[in-house]
C-alpha positions as a LaTeX table, in Angstrom:
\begin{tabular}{lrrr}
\hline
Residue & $x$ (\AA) & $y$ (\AA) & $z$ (\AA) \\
\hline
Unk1 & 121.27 & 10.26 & 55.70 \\
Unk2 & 120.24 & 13.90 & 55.08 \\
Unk3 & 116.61 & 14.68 & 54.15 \\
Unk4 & 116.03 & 17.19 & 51.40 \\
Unk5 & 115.02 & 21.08 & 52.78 \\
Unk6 & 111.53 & 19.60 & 52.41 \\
Unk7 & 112.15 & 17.10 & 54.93 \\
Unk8 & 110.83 & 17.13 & 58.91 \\
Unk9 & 114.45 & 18.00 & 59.84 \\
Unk10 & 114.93 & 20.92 & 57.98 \\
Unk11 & 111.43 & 22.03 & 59.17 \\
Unk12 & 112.09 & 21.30 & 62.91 \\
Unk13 & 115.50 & 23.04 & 63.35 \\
Unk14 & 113.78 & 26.44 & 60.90 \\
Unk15 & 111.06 & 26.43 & 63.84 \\
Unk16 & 113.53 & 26.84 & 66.02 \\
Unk17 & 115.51 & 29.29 & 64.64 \\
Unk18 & 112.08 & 31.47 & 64.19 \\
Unk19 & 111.06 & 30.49 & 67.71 \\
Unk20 & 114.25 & 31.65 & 69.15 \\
Unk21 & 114.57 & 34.79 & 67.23 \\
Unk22 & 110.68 & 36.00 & 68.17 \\
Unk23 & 111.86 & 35.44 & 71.11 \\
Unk24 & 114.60 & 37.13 & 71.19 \\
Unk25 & 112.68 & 40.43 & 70.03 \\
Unk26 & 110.03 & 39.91 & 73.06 \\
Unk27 & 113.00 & 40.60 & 75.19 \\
Unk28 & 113.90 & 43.34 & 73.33 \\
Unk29 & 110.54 & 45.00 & 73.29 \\
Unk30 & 110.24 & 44.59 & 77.02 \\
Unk31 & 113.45 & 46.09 & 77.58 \\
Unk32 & 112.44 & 48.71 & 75.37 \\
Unk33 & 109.55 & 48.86 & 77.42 \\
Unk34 & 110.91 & 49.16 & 80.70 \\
Unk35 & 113.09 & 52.09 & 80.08 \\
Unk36 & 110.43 & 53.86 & 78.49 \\
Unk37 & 108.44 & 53.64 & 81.35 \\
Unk38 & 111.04 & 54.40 & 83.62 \\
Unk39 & 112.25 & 57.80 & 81.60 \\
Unk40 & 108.21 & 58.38 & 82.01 \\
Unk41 & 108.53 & 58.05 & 85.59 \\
Unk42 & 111.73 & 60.12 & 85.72 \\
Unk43 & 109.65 & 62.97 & 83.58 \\
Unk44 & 106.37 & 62.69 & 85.86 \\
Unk45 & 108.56 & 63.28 & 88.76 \\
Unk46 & 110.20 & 66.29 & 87.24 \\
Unk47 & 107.08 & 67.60 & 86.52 \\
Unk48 & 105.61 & 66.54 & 90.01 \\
Unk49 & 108.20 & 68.77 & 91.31 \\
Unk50 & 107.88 & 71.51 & 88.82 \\
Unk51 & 103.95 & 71.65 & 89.64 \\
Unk52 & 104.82 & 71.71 & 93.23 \\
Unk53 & 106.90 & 75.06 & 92.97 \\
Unk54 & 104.70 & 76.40 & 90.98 \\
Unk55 & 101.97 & 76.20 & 93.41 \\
Unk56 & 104.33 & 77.22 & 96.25 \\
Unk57 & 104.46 & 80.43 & 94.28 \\
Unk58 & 101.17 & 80.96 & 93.77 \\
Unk59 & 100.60 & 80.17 & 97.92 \\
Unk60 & 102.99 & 82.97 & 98.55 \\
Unk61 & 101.21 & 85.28 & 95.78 \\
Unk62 & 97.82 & 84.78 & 97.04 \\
Unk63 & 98.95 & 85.37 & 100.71 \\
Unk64 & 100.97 & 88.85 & 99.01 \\
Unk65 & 97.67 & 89.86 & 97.51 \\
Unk66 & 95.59 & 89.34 & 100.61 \\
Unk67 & 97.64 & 91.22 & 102.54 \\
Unk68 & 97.89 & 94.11 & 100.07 \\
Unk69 & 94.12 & 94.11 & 99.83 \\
Unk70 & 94.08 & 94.78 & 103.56 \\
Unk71 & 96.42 & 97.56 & 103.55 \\
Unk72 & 95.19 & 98.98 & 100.40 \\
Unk73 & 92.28 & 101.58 & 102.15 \\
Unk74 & 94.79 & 102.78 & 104.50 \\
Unk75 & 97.87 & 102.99 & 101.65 \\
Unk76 & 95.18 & 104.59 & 99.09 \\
Unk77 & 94.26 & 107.35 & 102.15 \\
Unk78 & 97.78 & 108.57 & 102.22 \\
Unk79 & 98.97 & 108.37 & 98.66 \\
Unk80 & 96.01 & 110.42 & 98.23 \\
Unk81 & 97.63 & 113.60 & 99.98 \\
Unk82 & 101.00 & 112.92 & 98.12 \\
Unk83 & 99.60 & 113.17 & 95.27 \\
Unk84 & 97.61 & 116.28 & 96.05 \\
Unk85 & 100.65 & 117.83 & 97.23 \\
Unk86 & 102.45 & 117.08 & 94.53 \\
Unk87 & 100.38 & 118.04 & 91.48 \\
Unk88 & 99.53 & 120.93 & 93.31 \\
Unk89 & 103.41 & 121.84 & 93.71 \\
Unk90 & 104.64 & 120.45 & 91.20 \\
Unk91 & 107.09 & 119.08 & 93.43 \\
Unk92 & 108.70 & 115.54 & 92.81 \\
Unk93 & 106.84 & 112.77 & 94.21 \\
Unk94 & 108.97 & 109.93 & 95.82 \\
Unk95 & 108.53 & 105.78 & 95.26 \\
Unk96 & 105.85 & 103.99 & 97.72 \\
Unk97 & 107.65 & 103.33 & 101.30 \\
Unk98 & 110.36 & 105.97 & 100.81 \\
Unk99 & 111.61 & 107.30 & 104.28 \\
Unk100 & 109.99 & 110.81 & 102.92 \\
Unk101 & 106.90 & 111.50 & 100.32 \\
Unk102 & 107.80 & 114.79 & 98.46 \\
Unk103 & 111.07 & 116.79 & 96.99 \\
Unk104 & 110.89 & 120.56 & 96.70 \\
Unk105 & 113.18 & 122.01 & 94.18 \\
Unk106 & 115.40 & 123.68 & 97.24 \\
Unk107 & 115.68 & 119.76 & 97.67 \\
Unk108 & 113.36 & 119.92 & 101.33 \\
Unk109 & 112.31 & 116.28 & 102.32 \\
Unk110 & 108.47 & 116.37 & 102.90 \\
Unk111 & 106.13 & 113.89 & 104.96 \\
Unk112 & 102.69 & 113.93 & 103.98 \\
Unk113 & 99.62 & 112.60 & 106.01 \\
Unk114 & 96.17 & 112.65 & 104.87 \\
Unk115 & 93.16 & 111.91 & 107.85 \\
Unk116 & 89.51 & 112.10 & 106.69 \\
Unk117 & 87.20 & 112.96 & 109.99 \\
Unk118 & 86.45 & 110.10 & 112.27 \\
Unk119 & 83.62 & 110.26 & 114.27 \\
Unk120 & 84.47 & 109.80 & 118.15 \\
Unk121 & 81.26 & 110.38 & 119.65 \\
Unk122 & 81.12 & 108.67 & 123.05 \\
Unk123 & 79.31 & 105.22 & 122.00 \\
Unk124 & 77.72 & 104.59 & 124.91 \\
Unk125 & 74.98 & 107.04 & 124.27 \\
Unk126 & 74.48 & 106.22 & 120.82 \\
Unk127 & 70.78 & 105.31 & 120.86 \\
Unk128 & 70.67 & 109.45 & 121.89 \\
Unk129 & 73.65 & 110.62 & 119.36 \\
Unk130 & 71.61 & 112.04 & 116.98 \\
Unk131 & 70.35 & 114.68 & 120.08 \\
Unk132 & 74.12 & 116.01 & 120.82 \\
Unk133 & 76.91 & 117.31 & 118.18 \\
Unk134 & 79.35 & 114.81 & 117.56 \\
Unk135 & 82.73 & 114.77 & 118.31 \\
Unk136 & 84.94 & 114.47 & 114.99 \\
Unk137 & 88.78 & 114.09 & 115.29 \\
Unk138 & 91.64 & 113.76 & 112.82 \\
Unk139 & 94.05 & 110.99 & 113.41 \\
Unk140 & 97.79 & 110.91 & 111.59 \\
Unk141 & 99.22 & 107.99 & 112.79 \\
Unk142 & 102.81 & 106.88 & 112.35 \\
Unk143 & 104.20 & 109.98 & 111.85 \\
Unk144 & 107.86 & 109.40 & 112.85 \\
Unk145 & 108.22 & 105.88 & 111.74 \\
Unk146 & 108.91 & 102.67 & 113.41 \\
Unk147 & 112.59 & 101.81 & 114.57 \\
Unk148 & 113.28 & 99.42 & 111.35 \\
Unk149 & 112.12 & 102.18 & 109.13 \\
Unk150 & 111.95 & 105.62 & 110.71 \\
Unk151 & 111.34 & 108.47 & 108.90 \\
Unk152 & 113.89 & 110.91 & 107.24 \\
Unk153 & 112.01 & 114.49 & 106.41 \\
Unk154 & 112.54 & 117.70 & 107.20 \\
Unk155 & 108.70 & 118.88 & 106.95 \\
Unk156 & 105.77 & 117.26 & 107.65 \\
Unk157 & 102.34 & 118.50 & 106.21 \\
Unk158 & 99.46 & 117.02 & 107.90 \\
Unk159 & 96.36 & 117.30 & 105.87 \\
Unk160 & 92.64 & 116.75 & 107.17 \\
Unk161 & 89.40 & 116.43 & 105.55 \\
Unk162 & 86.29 & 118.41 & 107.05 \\
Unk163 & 83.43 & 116.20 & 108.49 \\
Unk164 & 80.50 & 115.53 & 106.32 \\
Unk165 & 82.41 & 115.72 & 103.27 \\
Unk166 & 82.95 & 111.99 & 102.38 \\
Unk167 & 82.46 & 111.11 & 98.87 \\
Unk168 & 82.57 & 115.00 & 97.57 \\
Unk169 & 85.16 & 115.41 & 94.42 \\
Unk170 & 86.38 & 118.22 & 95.87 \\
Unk171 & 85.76 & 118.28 & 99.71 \\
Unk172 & 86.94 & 121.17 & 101.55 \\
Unk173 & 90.80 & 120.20 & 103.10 \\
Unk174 & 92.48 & 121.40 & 106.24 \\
Unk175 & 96.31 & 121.58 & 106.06 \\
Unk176 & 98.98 & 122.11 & 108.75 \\
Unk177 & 102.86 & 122.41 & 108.53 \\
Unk178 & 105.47 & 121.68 & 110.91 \\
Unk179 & 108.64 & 121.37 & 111.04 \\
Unk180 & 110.47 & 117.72 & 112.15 \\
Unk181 & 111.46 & 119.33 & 115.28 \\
Unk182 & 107.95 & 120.09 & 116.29 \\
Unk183 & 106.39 & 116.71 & 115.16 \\
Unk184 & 107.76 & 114.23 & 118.51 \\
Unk185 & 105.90 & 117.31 & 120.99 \\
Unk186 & 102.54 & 116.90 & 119.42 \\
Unk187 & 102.15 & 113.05 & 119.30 \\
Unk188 & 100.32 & 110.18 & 121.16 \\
Unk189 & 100.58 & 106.66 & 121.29 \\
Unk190 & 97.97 & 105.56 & 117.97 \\
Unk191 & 96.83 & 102.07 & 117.89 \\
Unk192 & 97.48 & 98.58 & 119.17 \\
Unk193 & 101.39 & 98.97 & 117.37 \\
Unk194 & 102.52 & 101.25 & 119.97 \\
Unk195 & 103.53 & 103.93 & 117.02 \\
Unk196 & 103.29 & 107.69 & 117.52 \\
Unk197 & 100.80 & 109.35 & 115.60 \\
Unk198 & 98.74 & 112.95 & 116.12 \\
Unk199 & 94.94 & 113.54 & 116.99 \\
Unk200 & 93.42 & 116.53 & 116.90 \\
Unk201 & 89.42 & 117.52 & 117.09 \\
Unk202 & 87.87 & 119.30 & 114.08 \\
Unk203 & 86.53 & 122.07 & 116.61 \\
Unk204 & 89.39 & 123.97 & 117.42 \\
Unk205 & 87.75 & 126.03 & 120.25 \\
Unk206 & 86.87 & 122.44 & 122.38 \\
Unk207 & 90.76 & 120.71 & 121.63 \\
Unk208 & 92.38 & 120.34 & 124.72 \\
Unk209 & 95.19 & 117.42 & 123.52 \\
Unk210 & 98.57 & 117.72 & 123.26 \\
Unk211 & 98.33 & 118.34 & 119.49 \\
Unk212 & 96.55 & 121.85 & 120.67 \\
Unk213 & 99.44 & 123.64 & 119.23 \\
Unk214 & 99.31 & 122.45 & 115.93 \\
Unk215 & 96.31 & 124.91 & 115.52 \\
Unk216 & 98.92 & 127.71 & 115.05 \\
Unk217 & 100.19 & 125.83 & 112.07 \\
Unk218 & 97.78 & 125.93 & 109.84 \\
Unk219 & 98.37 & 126.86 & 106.26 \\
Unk220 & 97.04 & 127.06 & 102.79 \\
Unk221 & 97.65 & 124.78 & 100.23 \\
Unk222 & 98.40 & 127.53 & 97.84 \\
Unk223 & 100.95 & 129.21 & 100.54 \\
Unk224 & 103.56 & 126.02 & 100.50 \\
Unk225 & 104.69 & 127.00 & 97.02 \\
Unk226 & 105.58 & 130.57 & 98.54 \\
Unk227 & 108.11 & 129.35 & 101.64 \\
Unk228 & 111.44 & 129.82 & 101.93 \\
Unk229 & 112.31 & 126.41 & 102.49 \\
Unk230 & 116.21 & 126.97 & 102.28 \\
Unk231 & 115.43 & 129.51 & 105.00 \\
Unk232 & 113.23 & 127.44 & 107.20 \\
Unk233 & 115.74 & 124.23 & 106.98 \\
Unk234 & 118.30 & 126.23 & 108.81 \\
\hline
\end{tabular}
């Protein structure tokens, strides 16, 4: 015989029925769970990785800027004589690393090289320097490029600052011009790199190098916007 919804019965098998179904949303909730935490694992990896390329890049950018800011003296030294020469000119100046620093308007390829004065004075009598003149010298170095990247110019214009005149606004300039067939005579090996470059001494009566010549080509800054460069070129 049936007992009323009242009865144990009734009670025993709703229990159940509630039992089952909590249980039944436990299991949902930790399936739920588990594929939360496994589309959180699948983002922290993609964001592991993401970090990790990002800081690859920054690696590669620190090592860029370290290098730059070891080149930067020597790369501000001769961007320093383009410049002159081409405010001066008013002649077109070309991109960083171009195989040639300056356009005239006859369309002549010019090299520039800037050089302050470097003091060579024999260092092993340096306690007594101050007793003897020194020696200064001007040093162009890689004046024909390297075999990767050699250089394409017609003219080169070497220009050297006097000594004692470091740190002047406007200190008082030396400038020479050759032409690309007279560069190769007048070099020397300049450096560890092997690369051909041109040293001459500041006292023109004591030079003796191979860059001796270079004395006859002197010029004034003012004089390069008078040549004939179509004339020269051939």
């Amino acid at each position: 015989m049936l007992e009323s919804p009242s009865g144990a019965v009734y009670m025993e098998q709703n229990s159940s029925i509630k039992n089952g179904g909590n249980t039944i949303k436990r299991l949902i909730r930790t399936r739920d769970r588990q594929c939360s935490l496994e589309d959180l694992v699948v983002r922290l990896q993609i964001e592991v990785r993401d970090l990790q390329g990002r800081l690859r890049a920054e690696r590669r950018l620190i090592q860029e800027m370290a290098t730059r800011c070891r080149t930067l003296p020597s790369i501000f030294q001769g961007r320093r004589g383009e410049y002159l020469i081409a405010d001066t000119t008013k002649w077109s100046l070309m991109p960083y690393a171009a195989k040639f620093d300056v356009r005239t308007p006859e369309r002549a390829r010019i090299e520039v090289k800037f050089s302050p004065a470097y003091d060579k004075s024999n260092e092993d009598y340096s306690e007594c320097r101050e007793r003897y003149s020194k020696t200064f010298v001007w040093l162009w170095p890689n004046v024909l490029g390297s075999a990767a990247r050699p250089k394409r110019y017609d003219f080169l214009v070497l220009i050297g600052e006097m000594p004692g005149s470091a740190g002047e606004d406007l200190p008082p300039l030396v400038y020479f011009l050759l032409h690309r067939s007279e560069v190769e005579p007048l070099t020397t090996v300049i450096g560890a790199g092997g690369r051909l470059g041109i040293q001459l001494g500041t006292k023109f009566d004591k030079v003796k190098s191979t860059a001796r010549p270079l004395i006859q080509r002197q010029v004034k800054l003012t004089d390069l916007e008078g040549f004939d460069w179509k004339k020269l070129r051939s």
